[in-house]
C-alpha positions in Angstrom: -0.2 8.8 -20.5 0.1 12.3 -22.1 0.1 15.4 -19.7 -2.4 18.2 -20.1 -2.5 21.1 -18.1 -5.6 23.3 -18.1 -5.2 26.1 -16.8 -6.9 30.2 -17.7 -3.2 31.4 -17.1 -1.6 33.1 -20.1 2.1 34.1 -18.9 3.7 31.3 -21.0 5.6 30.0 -18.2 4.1 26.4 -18.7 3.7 26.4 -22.6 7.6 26.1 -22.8 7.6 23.2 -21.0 8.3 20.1 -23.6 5.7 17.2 -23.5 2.6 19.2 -21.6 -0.2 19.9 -23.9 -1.9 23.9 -22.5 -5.5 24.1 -23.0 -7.9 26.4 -21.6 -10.6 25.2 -19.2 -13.7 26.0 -21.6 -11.8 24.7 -24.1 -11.5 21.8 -22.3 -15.2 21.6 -21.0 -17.1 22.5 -24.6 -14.9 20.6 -27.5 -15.9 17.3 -28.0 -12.4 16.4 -29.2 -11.4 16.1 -25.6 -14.3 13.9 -24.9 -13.0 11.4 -27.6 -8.8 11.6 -26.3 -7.7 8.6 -24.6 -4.5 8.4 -22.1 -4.0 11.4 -20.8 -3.3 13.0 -16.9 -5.3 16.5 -16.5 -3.3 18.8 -14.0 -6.1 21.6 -13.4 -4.5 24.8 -12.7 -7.3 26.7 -12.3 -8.1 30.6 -10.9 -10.8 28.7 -8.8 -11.7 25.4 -7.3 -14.9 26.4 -5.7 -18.5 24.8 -6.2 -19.4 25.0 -9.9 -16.5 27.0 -10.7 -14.6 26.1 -13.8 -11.9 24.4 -12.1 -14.7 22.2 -10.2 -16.0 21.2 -13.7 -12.8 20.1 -15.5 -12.3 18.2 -12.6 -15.1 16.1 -12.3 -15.6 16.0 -16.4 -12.0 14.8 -16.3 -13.4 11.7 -14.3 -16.3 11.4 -16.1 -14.6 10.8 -19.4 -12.0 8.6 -17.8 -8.9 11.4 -17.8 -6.7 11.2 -14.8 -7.2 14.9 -12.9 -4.9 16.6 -10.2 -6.6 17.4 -8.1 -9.9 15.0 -8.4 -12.9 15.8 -7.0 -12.4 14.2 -3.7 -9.5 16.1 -3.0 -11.4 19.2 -4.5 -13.9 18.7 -1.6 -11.5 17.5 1.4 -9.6 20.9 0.8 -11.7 23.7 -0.5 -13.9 26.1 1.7 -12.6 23.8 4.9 -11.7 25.1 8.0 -10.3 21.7 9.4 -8.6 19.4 7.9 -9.4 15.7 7.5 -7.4 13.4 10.1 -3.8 13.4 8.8 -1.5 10.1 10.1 0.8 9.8 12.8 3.8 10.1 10.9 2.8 13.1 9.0 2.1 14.6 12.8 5.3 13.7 13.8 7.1 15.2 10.6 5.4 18.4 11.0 6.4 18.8 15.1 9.8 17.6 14.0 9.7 20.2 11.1 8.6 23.3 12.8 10.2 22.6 16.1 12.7 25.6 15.8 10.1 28.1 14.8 9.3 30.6 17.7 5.8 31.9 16.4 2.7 30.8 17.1 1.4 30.5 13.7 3.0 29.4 10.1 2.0 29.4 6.6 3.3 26.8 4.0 3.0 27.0 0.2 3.6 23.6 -1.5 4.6 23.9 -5.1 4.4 20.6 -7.0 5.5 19.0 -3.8 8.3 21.7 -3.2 8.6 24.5 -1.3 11.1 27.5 -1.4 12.5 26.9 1.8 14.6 23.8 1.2 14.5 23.0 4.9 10.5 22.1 4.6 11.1 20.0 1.1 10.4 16.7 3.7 7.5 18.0 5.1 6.2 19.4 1.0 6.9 16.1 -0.1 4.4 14.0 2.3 1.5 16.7 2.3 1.6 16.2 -1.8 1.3 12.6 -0.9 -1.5 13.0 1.3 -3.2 15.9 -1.1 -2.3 15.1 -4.3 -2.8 18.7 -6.1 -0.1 21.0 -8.1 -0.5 23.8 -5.6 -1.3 24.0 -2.2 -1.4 26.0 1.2 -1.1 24.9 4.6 -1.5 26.9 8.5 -0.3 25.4 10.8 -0.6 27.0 14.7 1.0 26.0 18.0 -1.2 25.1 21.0 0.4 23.8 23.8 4.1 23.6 22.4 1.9 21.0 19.5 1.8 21.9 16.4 -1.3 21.6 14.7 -2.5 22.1 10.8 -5.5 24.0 11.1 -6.5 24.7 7.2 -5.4 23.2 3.9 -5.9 24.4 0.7 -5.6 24.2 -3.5 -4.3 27.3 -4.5 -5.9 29.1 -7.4 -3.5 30.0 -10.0 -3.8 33.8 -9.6 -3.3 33.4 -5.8 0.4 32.5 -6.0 2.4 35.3 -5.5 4.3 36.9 -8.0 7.7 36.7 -6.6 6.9 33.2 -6.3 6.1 32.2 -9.9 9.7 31.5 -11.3 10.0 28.7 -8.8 7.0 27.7 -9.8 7.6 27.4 -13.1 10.9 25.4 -12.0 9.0 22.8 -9.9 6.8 22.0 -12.8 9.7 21.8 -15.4 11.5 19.6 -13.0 7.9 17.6 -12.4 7.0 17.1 -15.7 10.7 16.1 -17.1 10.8 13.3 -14.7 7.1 12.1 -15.8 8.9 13.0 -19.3 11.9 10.6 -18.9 9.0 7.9 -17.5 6.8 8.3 -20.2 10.1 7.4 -23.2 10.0 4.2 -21.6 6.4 3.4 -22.1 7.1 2.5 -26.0 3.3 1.4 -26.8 2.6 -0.6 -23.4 -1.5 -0.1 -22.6 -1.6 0.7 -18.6 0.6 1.4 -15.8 1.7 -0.5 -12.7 3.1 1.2 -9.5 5.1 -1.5 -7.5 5.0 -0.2 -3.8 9.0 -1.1 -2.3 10.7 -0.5 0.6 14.4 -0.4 0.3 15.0 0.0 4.0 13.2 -3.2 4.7 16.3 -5.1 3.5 15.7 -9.1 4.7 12.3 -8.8 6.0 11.0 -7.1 2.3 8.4 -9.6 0.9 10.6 -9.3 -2.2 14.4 -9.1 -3.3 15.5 -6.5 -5.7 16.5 -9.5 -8.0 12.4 -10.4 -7.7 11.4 -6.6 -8.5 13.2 -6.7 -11.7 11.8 -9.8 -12.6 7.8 -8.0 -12.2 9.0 -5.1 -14.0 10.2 -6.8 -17.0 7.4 -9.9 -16.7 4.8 -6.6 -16.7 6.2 -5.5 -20.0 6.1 -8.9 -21.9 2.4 -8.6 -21.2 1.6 -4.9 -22.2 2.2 -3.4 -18.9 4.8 -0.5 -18.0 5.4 -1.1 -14.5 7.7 1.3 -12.0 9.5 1.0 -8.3 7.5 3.8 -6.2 8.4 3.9 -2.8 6.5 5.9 -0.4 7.8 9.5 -1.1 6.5 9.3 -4.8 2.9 8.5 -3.2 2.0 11.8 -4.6 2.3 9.9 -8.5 -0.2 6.8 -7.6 -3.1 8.4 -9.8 -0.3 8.5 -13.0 -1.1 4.7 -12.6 -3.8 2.3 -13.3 -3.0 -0.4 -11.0 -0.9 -0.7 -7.2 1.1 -3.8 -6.7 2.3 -3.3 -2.6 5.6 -5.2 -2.6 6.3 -4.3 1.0 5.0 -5.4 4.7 1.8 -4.2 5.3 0.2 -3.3 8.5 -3.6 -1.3 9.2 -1.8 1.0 10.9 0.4 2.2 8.4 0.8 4.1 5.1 1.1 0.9 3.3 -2.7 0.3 4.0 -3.5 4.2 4.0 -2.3 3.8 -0.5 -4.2 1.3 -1.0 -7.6 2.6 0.8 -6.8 5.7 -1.3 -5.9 4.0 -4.5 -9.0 1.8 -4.6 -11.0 4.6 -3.9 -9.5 6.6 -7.1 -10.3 3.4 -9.5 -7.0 1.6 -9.2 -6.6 -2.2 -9.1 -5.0 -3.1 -6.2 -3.1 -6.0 -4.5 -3.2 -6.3 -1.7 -6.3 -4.6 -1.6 -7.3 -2.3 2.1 -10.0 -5.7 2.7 -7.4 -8.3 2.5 -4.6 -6.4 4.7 -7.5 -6.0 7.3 -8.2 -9.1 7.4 -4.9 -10.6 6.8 -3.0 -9.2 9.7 -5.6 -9.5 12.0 -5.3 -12.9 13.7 -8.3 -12.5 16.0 -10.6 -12.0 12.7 -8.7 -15.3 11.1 -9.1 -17.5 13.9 -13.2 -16.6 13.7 -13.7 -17.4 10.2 -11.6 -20.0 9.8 -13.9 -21.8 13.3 -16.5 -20.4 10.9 -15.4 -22.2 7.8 -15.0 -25.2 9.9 -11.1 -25.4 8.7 -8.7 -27.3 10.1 -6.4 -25.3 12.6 -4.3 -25.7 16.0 -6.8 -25.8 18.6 -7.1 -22.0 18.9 -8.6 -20.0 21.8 -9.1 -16.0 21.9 -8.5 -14.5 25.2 -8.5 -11.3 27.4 -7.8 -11.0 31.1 -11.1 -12.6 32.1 -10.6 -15.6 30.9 -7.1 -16.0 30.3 -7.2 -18.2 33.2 -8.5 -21.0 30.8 -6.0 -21.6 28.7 -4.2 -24.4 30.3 -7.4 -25.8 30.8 -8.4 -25.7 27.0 -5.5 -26.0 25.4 -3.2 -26.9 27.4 0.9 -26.2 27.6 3.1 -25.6 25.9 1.7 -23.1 23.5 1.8 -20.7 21.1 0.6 -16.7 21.9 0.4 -14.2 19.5 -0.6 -10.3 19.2 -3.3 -10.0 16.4 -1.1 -7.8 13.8 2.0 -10.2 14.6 3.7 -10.9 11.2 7.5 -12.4 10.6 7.3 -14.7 13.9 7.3 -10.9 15.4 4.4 -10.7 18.5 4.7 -14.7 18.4 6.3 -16.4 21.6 6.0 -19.7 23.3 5.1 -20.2 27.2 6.2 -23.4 28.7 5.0 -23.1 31.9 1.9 -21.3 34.0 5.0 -18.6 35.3 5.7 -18.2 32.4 2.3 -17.8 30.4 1.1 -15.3 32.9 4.2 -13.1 32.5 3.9 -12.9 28.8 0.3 -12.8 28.8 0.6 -9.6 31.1 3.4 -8.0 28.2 0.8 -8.9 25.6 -2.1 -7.4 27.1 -0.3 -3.7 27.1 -0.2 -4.0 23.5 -3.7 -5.6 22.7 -6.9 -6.1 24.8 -7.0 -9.7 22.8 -4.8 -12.4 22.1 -4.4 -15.5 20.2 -3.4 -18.4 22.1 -2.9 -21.6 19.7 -2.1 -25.2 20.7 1.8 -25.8 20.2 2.8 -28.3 16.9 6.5 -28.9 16.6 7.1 -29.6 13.0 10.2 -29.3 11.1 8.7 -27.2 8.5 5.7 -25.7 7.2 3.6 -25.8 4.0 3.4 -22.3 2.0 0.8 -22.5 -0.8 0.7 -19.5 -2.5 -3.1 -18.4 -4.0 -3.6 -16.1 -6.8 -7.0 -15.2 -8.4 -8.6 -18.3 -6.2 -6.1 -21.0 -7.3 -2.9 -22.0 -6.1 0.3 -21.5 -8.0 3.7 -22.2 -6.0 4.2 -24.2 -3.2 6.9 -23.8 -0.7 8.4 -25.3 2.3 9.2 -23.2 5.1 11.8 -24.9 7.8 12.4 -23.9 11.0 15.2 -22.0 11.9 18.6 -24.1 13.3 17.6 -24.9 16.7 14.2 -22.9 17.1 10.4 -23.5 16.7 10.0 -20.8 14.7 10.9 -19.9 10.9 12.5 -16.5 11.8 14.5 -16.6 15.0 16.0 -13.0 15.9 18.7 -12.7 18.3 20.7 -9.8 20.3 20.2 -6.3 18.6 17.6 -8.2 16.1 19.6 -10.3 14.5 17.8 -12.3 12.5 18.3 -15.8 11.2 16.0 -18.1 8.9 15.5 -21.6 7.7 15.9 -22.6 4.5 13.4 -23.0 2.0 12.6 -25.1 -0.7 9.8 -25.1 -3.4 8.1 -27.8 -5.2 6.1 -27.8 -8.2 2.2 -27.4 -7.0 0.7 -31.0 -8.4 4.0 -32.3 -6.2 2.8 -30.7 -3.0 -0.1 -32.8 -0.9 -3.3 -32.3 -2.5 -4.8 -32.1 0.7 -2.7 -28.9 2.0 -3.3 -27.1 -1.1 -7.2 -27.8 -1.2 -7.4 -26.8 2.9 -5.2 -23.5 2.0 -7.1 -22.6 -1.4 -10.2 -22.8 0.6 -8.8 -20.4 3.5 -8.0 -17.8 0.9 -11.0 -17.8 -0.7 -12.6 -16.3 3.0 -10.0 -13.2 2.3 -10.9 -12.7 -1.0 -9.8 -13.3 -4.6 -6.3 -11.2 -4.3 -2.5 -12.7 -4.0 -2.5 -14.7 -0.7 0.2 -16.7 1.2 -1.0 -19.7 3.3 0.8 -21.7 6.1 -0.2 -24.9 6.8 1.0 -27.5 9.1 1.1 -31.1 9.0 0.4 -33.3 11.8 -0.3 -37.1 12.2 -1.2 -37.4 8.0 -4.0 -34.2 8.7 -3.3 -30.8 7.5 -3.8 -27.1 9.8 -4.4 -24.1 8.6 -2.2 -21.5 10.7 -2.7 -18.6 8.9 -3.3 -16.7 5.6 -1.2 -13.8 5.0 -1.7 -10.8 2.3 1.9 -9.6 0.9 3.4 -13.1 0.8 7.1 -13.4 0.2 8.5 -13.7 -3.6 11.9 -13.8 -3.7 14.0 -14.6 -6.2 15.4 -18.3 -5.9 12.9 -19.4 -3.3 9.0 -18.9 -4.9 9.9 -18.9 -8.2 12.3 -21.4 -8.3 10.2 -24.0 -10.3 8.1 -21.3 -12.4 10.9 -18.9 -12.5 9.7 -16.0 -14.9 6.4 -17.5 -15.5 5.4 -16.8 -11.6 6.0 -13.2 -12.1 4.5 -13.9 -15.4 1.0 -15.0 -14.1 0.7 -11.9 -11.5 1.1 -9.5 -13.8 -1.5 -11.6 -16.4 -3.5 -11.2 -13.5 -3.1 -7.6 -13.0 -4.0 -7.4 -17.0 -7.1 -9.2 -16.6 -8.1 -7.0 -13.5 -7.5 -3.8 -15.0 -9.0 -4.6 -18.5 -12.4 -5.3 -16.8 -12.2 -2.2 -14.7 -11.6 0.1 -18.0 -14.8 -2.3 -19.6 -16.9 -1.1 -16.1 -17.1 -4.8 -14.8 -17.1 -4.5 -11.0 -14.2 -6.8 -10.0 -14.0 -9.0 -6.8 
């Protein structure tokens, strides 16, 4: 994808940069030539982003004729002539009260130059509002109310409204911007579209995939036509370089993880997991009702609040399972054994969540993983307990954690019965990259859950497929965004 900035400035600072194309914005607007180019990222440094300025209208051309602009309209609109800005998350709040804890005014001002500002001290705090406004050039208030810090007004800065003492740092930001899209860019060779793959390095042993598993989608992506790159969340501010979002790490509604991927849907990228299927994935309250629904197979399941939490020995009797709605990796999942000790977890539960999920307790020594892509199942896994524990992942003092082993068998191997009963769970979510769990009881086969993000590790998934598994996702991907660029309405 070939950077163009447009932009009325003529001081020559960004013409010397190698590998950005300078064009003026009526240029831009009035010769069909740019109509017809194909590939390219529009950074629109205009004097003005106002209604039906010139900087409004290469914008929203630049998305009409299928250009990638920064900023893009919506962010044209959430920022200028606003007062108030839109809802920002709770780690961005915290960040800022961490961030301008030592200043002793009651007001502050914050330029954010290509994600930087001059202050090196604030480059954290630059770095996440790019990521949440994607523009070049920005301008933040922030005031203190209450010993709270709170941004009050956000805004693109026009390119004549940077002061002049300010522009050689400018100038450096961009050079040092655009020589890192430079150095991505000499790797693209003549691959068609562009992947983000979404990682956490910090989530070490709970990361839905290895690093030997990244590697494998990065070079499985290129054998199909696809440049793909590890993002983590700091380079959030680069998602619209990209025509597609693979999230490789845990997801949650409440998090960043599902905030990218409301956001990139929104800007026209495919994504897995996609913000519908992370709702309703990690949501167990929501999966217990349309899998009743469905009329699928699953532990006798009951949803409860205090009123009628007395009724669960009744209907389901003891022991048995209890879990928060967003629990994930056995985390929020426990066991009661006895009415004592029901009500006392129970109680813990209930200052988390008005609901919980209370489920008839299987013992098995293992549980079925079919893993569903694009409607149809394509590995098949079993999941074993844990040495001496009912659970998969047991964690111990200072969370510890310890897992069974896992083994995976080719698909047509796996009972046709708990592959048909998971297929047709994750086909309730949607048509994305699902992980179902299914235990088996008595020859009959229970759906316990279907989880978004499943795990893909190397050794374990794709240890009948091998490459191919990482092959098929990304054929996927392919498919996916080739009928977005055509206009076909996917999913």
């Amino acid at each position: 994808m070939s950077d163009v900035v447009v932009t009325e400035s003529q001081s020559g600072w960004i013409e010397s940069i190698d590998g950005v194309e300078v064009v003026d914005p009526r240029e831009y607007l009035t010769n069909p030539m740019w109509n017809r180019r194909r590939g390219i990222k529009i950074y629109n440094l205009a004097n003005s982003y106002r209604y039906q300025s010139l900087g409004y209208y290469v914008s929203l051309l630049a998305e009409a004729r299928g250009h990638r602009p920064m900023p893009n309209i919506t962010g044209i609109q959430d920022l200028v002539g606003s007062t108030d800005v839109r809802l920002i998350s709770s780690e961005l709040d915290e960040l800022i009260q961490q961030s301008l804890a030592p200043l002793t005014g009651e007001t502050f001002e914050l330029s954010v130059y290509f994600g930087r500002n001059l202050a090196k001290r604030y480059d954290r705090l630059s770095r996440e509002l790019f990521n949440t406004f994607p523009c070049p050039l920005l301008r933040f208030n922030f005031a203190r109310r209450k010993d709270k810090w709170r941004l009050k007004r956000g805004g693109i800065i026009g390119a004549k409204s940077i002061p002049k003492a300010h522009w050689p740092f400018v100038a450096e930001q961009a050079e040092r911007h655009f020589a890192g899209r430079g150095a991505a860019k000499s790797k693209k060779n003549t691959l068609r579209y562009d992947l983000a793959i979404l990682h956490n390095p910090l989530e070490k042993e709970l990361a839905p995939s290895d690093e030997k598993a990244l590697h494998k989608m990065l070079k499985a992506a290129s054998a199909v036509g696809i440049h793909a790159e590890l993002l983590t969340h700091e380079d959030a501010g680069r998602l619209m370089e990209f025509d597609a979002l693979f999230i490789r790490e845990t997801t949650a509604v409440n998090h960043y993880t599902y905030r990218l991927a409301r956001w990139a849907e929104r800007e026209g990228l495919v994504v897995i997991d996609d913000p519908q299927s992370i709702i309703r994935c990690t949501n167990k309250v929501y999966l217990a009702e349309i899998l009743e629904k469905a009329k699928i197979d699953t532990p006798k399941t009951f949803v409860i609040h205090r009123a009628n939490a007395d009724k669960i020995v009744s209907e389901i009797g003891l022991p048995c399972v209890l879990k928060r709605p967003d629990s994930a990796f056995s985390k929020g999942v426990t066991k009661a054994e006895t009415e004592a000790e029901l009500a006392e977890k129970l109680e813990e539960m209930f200052t988390h969540s008005e609901l919980v999920i209370a489920q008839r307790f299987m013992k098995t020594d293992f549980d079925w993983r079919i893993g569903v892509l694009d409607g149809r199942a394509f590995f098949a896994s079993k999941y074993h307990m844990a040495r001496g524990h009912w659970q998969i992942a047991k964690y111990g003092e200072e969370g510890k954690q310890t897992f069974g082993r896992a083994e995976t068998l080719p698909v047509e191997l796996a009972p046709r019965k708990a592959v048909n009963i998971a297929v047709k769970a994750a086909n309730l979510i949607g048509d994305g990259l699902y992980g179902v769990d299914v235990k088996e009881s008595d020859g009959k086969f229970y759906v316990i859950e279907v989880n978004d993000n499943p795990n893909l590790d190397s050794g374990v998934e794709d240890s009948v497929l091998r490459e191919d598994l990482y092959r098929r996702i990304m054929e996927s991907f392919l498919r996916r965004i080739e009928r977005k660029k055509s206009g076909e309405v996917i999913g």
